[in-house]
C-alpha positions in Angstrom: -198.7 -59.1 9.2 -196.2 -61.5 8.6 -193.1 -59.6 7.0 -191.5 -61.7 3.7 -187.5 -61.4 3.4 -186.0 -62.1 0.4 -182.6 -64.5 0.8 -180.1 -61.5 0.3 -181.9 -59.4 2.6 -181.3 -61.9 5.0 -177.9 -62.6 4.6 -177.3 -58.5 4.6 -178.9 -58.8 8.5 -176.9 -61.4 9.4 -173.8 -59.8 8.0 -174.9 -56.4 9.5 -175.3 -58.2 13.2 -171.6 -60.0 12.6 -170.0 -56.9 11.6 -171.6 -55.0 14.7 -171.7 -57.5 17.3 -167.2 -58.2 16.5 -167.2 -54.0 17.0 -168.8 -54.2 20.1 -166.6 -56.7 21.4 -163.3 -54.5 20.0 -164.8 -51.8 22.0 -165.0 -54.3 24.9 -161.8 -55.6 24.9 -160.1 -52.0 24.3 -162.2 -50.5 27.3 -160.3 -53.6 29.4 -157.0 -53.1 28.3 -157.8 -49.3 29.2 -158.7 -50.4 33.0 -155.8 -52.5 32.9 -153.4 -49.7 31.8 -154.5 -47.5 34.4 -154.2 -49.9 37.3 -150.7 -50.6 36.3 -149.6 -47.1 36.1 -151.5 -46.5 39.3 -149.3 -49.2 41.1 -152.1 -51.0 41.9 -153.1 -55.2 41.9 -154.2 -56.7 39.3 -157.1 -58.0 40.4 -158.9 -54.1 41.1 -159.7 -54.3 38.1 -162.8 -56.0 39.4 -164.0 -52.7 41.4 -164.1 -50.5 38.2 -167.2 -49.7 36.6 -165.5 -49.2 33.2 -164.7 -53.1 33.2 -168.0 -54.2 34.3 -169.4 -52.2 31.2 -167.4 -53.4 28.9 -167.6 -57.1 30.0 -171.7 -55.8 29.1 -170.9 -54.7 25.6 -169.0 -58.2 25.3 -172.2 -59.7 26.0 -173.9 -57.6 23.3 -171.4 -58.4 20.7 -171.7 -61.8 22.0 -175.3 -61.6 20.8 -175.1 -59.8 17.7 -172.5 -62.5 16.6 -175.3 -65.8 17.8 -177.9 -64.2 16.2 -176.0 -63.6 12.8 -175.9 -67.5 12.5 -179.9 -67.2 12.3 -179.4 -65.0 9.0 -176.4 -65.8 7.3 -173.9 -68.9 6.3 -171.9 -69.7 9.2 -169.1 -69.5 6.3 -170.2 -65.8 5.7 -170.1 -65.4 9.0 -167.3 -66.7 10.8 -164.8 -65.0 8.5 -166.3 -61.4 9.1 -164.6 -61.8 12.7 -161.5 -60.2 10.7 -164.0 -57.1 12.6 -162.2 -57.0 15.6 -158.7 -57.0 14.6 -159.4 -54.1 12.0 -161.9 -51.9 14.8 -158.9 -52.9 17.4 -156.4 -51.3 15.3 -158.0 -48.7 14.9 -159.5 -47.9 18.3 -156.1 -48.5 19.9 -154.6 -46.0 17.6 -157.4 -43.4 18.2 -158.3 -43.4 21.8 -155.2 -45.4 23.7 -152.5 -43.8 21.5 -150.9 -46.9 20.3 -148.6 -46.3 17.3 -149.9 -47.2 14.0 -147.8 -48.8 11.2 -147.7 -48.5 8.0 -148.0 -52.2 7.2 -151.5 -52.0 9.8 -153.1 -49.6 7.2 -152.1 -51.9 4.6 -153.4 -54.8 6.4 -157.0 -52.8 6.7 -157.2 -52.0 3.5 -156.8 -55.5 2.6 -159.4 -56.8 5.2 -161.9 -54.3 3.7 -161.0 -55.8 0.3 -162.2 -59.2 1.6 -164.7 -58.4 3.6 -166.3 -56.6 0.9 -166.0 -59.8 -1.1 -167.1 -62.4 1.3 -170.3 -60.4 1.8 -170.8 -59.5 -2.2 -170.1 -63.4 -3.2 -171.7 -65.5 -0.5 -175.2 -65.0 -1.7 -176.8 -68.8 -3.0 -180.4 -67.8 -2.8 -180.9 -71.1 -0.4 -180.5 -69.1 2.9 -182.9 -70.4 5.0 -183.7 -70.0 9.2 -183.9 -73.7 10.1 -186.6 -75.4 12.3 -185.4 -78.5 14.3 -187.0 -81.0 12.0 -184.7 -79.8 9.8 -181.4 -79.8 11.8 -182.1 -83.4 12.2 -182.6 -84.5 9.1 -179.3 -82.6 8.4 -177.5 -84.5 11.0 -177.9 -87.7 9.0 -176.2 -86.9 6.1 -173.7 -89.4 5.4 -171.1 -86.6 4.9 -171.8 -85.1 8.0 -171.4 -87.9 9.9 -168.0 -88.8 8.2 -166.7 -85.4 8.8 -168.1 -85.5 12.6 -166.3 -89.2 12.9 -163.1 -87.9 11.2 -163.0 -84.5 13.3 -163.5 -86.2 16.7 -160.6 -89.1 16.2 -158.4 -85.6 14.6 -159.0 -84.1 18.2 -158.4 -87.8 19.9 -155.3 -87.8 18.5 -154.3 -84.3 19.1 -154.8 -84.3 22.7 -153.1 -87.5 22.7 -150.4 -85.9 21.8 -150.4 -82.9 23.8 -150.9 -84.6 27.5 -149.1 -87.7 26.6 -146.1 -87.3 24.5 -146.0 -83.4 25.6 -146.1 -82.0 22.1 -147.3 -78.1 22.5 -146.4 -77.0 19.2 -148.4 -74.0 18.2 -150.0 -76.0 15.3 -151.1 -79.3 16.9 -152.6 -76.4 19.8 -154.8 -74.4 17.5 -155.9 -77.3 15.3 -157.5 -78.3 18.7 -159.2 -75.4 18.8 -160.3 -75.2 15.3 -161.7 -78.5 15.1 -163.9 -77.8 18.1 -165.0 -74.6 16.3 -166.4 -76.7 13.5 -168.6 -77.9 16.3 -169.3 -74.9 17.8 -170.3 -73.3 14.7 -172.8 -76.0 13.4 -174.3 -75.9 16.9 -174.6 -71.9 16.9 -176.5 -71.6 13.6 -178.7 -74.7 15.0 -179.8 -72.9 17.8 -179.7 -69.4 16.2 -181.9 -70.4 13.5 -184.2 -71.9 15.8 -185.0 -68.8 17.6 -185.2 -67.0 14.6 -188.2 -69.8 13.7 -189.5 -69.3 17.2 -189.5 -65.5 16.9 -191.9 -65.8 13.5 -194.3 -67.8 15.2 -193.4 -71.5 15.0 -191.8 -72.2 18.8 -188.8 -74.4 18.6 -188.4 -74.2 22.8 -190.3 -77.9 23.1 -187.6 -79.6 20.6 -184.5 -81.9 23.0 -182.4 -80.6 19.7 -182.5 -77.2 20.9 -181.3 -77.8 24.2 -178.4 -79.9 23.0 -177.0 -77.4 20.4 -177.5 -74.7 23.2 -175.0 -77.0 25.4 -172.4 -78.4 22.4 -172.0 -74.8 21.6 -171.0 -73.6 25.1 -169.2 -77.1 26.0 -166.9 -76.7 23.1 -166.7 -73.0 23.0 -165.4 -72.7 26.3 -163.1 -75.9 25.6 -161.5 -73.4 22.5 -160.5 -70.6 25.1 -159.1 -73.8 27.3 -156.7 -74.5 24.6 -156.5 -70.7 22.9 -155.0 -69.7 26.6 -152.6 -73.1 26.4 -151.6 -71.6 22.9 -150.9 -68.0 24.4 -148.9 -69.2 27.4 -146.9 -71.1 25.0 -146.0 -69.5 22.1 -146.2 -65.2 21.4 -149.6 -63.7 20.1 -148.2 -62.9 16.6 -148.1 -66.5 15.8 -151.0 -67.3 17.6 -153.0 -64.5 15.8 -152.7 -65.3 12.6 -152.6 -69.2 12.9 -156.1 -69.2 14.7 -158.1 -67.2 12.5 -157.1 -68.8 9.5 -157.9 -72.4 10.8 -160.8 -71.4 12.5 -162.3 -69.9 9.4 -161.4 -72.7 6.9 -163.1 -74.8 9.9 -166.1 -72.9 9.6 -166.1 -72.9 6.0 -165.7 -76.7 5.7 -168.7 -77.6 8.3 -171.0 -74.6 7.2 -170.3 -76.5 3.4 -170.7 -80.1 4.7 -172.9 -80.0 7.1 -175.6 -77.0 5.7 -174.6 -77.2 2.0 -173.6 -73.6 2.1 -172.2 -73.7 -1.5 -175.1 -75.0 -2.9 -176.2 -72.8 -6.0 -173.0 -70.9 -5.9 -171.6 -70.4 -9.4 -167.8 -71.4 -9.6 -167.0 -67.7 -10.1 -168.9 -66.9 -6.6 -167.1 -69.6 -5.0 -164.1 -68.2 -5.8 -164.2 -64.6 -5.0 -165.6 -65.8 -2.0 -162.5 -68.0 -0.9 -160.4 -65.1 -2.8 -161.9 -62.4 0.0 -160.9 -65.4 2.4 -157.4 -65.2 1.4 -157.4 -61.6 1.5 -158.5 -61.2 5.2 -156.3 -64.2 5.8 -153.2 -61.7 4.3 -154.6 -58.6 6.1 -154.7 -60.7 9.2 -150.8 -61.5 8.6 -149.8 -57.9 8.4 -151.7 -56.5 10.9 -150.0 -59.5 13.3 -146.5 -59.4 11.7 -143.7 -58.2 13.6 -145.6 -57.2 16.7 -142.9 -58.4 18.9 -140.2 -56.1 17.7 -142.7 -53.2 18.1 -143.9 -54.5 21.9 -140.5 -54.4 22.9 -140.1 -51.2 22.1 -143.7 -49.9 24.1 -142.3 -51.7 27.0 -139.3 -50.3 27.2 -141.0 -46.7 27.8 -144.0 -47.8 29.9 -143.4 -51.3 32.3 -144.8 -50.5 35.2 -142.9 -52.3 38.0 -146.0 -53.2 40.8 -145.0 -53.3 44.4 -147.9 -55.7 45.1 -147.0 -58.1 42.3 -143.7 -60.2 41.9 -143.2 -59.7 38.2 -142.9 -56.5 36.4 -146.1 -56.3 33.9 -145.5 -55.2 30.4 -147.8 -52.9 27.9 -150.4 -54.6 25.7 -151.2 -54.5 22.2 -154.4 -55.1 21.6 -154.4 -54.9 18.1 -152.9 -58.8 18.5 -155.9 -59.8 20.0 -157.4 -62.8 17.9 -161.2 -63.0 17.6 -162.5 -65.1 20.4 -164.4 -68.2 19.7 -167.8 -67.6 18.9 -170.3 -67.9 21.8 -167.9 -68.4 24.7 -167.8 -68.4 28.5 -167.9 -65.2 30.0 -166.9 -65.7 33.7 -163.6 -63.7 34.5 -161.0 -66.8 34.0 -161.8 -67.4 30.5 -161.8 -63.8 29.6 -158.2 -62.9 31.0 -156.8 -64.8 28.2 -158.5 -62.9 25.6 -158.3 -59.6 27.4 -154.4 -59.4 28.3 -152.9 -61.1 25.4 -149.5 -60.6 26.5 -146.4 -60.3 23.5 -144.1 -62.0 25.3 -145.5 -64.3 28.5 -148.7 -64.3 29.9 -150.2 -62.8 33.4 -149.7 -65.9 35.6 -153.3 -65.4 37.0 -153.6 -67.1 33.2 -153.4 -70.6 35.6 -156.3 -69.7 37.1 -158.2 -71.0 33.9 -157.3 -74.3 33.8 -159.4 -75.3 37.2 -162.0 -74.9 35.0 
């Protein structure tokens, strides 16, 4: 018996698998920095971390969030969506706090709060009654929308020009960086609900696994997924996480808002007043986001102060982590080891130089 779900019942899935699937991944990345933690005060390499069973299980629950987060494309606007990633920084603040004893400030609780506020809104507001799983008759016909295909034209010469200007006239400002990365998002996001909603027709019956279309979303969305940790670990080696932090969520989000309204029409039968409690609960995470990131540096100084561990095996001295500066990863990413470091040891001040080890990708 075929099972009938009505359009908010549907977004409330896909808003319940975001939510989960960005917790996981908090738990993930908290379980790392753990490993991490103890290896440093241990004295040991950094690269033991490979023979702990701790690590490999939380690089498993990274692949579950993973998961939760691709499938929540198959339910919900990507615009709905990509802004719930505000998740992680709120279950990273407060996991840190609870189980790694990292010291809470007032301006965090503030800052969740606030993220709750938006969330709340996001999810209440985004509802259009046009949420559909999408076959890949359907993607294609999207694809040649004329506003698609200006936005598409105007988004690759945008990242033309920006690498232009980062490998030729050496410009790394943290901007011209993440604008990179968010204008491969917009990609990566169109792609992900493609082939999300595609399995979710495939799993009611009507297969999708025969249609080229598949394929190639499955491939964008890992091609320019992995490109966005490329340049998210060029951003971090660069410039300090609490400008990073906030910078990339924001952008990222607005990209994901634009292309899930261009490309999929997301607004469509939106009253103005949803529209804008929507983009108000935007705003609001983009605030909590800000708090929850300001000031970090003055704070890591501090930590590191009472707990660098100097490593006889490594050059450097190693400082604490924060993981409550960790930005929400791009959707859908590589998982081997190099492109995870960047996310997993967000560094306050500098970055582990096994960071390099990334760019031979």
């Amino acid at each position: 018996m075929t099972v009938h779900l009505t359009e908010n019942e549907l977004i409330g899935i896909g808003c319940a698998l975001a939510i989960f699937g960005n917790f996981v991944i908090s738990c993930s990345l908290n379980l790392q920095k753990f490993v991490h933690m103890k290896i440093l005060k241990q004295g040991l390499a950094p690269e033991k971390y490979l023979r702990k069973k701790i690590w490999w299980f939380a690089i498993i629950l990274m692949g579950v969030g993973e998961i939760g987060n691709f499938m929540a494309y198959g339910y919900a606007p990507a615009s709905t969506v990509a802004p719930l990633g505000i998740t992680t920084i709120i279950a990273n603040a407060v996991i840190a706090t609870l189980f790694l004893k990292e010291r809470v400030r007032a301006q965090d609780l503030f800052g969740i709060l606030i993220a709750i506020a938006g969330a709340f809104l996001i999810i209440s507001f985004s509802s259009s009654g046009s949420e559909v799983a999408l076959n890949a008759r359907m993607i294609i016909e999207l694809l040649k929308n004329w506003e698609f295909i200006v936005y598409a034209v105007l988004e690759i010469l945008l990242i033309i020009g920006l690498l232009i200007a980062i490998f030729v006239y050496d410009q790394l400002h943290v901007v011209i960086i993440l604008l990179v990365c968010s204008s491969l998002a917009s990609f990566t996001v169109i792609t992900a609900k493609a082939a999300s909603g595609m399995l979710t027709v495939t799993f009611e019956g009507d297969s999708q696994l025969g249609e080229p279309v598949f394929y190639i979303a499955i491939i964008l969305m890992v091609v320019t997924a992995v490109s966005q940790i490329k340049f998210l670990t060029l951003a971090m080696q660069h410039h300090d996480s609490n400008v990073v932090v906030p910078i990339n969520y924001v952008l990222f989000t607005i990209s994901a808002i634009v292309s899930g309204v261009l490309f999929y029409h997301e607004f469509t039968g939106l009253s103005s007043v949803n529209i804008f409690m929507f983009l108000f609960g935007c705003f609001l995470s983009f605030v909590a986001v800000y708090f929850i990131s300001a000031n970090r540096e003055e704070h890591g100084t501090k930590n590191r102060m009472s707990c660098t561990v100097t490593n006889p095996n490594v050059q450097d001295s190693m400082p604490c982590l924060d993981i409550r500066s960790v930005q929400p990863h791009a959707p859908n990413g590589g998982k081997s080891d190099d492109l995870l470091l960047p996310l997993l040891t967000l560094m306050e001040d500098k970055t582990i130089s096994s960071y390099g080890s990334s760019d031979k990708k």
